[in-house]
C-alpha positions as CSV (number, residue, x, y, z in Angstrom):
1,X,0.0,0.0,0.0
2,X,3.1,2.5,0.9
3,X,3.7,2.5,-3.4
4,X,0.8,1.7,-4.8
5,X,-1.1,3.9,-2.4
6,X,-4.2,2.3,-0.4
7,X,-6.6,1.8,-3.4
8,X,-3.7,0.5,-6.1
9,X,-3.3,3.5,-7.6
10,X,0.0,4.5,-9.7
11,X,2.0,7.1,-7.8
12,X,5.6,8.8,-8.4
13,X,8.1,6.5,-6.5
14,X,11.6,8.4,-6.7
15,X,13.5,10.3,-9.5
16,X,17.6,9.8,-9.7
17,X,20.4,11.4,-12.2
18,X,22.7,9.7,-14.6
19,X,25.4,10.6,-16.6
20,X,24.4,9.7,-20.7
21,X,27.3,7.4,-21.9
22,X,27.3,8.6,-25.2
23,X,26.3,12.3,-24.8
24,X,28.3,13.1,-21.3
25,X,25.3,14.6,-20.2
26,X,23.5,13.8,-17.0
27,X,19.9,12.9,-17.5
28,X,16.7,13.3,-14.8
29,X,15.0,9.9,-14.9
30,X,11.3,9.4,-12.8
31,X,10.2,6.1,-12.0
32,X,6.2,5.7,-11.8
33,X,4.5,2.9,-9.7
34,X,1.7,1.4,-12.0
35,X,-2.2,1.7,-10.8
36,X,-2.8,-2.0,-10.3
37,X,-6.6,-1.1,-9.7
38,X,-7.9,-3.2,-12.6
39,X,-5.1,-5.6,-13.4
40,X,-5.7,-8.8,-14.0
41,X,-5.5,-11.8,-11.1
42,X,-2.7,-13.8,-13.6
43,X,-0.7,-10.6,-14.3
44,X,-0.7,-10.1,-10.3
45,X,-0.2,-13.2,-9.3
46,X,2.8,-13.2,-11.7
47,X,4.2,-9.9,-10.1
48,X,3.8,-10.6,-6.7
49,X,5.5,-13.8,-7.2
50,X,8.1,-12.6,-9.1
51,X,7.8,-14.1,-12.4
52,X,8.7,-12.3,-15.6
53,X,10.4,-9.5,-13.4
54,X,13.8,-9.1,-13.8
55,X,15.0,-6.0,-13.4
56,X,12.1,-4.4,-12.2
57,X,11.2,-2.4,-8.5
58,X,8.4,-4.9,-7.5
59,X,9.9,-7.2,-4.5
60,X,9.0,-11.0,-4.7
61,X,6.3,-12.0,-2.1
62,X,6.5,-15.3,-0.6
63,X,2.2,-15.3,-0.9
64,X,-0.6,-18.5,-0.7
65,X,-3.1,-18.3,-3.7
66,X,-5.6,-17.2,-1.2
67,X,-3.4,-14.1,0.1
68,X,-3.1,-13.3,-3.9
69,X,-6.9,-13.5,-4.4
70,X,-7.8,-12.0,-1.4
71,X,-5.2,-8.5,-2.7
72,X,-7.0,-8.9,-5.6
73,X,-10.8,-9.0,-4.4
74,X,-9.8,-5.8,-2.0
75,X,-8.5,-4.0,-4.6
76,X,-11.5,-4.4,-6.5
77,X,-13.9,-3.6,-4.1
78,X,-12.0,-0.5,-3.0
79,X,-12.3,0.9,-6.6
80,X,-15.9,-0.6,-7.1
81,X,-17.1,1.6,-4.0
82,X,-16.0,5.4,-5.5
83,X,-17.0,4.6,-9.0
């Protein structure tokens, strides 16, 4: 909830400078967390356990089927409520 926010919604995360190999110059870069209000249950369950994630912010989470489902059913009831 800290990144995504309590109702899964995308949020600015942190912004961080780096020097352009090939230019010399030093770039701004922002990283955005994703809304995950209306993502699929596969895609999250994926995510959450890690899978097709290399490289990416998202931590693994050591999470039953149930714990998943339950994330998602929240998160879509949350949203469902202000719509």
């Amino acid at each position: 909830m800290k990144c995504h926010g309590p109702k899964g919604e995308s949020k600015f995360f942190v912004s961080y400078k780096e020097r352009n190999k090939s230019t010399n110059i030093i770039e701004t870069y922002n990283i955005q967390i994703p809304d995950i209000r209306n993502i699929p249950i596969e895609k999250l369950k994926d995510v959450l356990q890690g899978k097709n994630n290399a490289g990416k912010i998202m931590p693994t989470y050591f999470l039953s089927n149930e714990e998943i489902l339950a994330i998602h059913y929240y998160l879509q009831q949350i949203n469902k409520k202000k719509k």
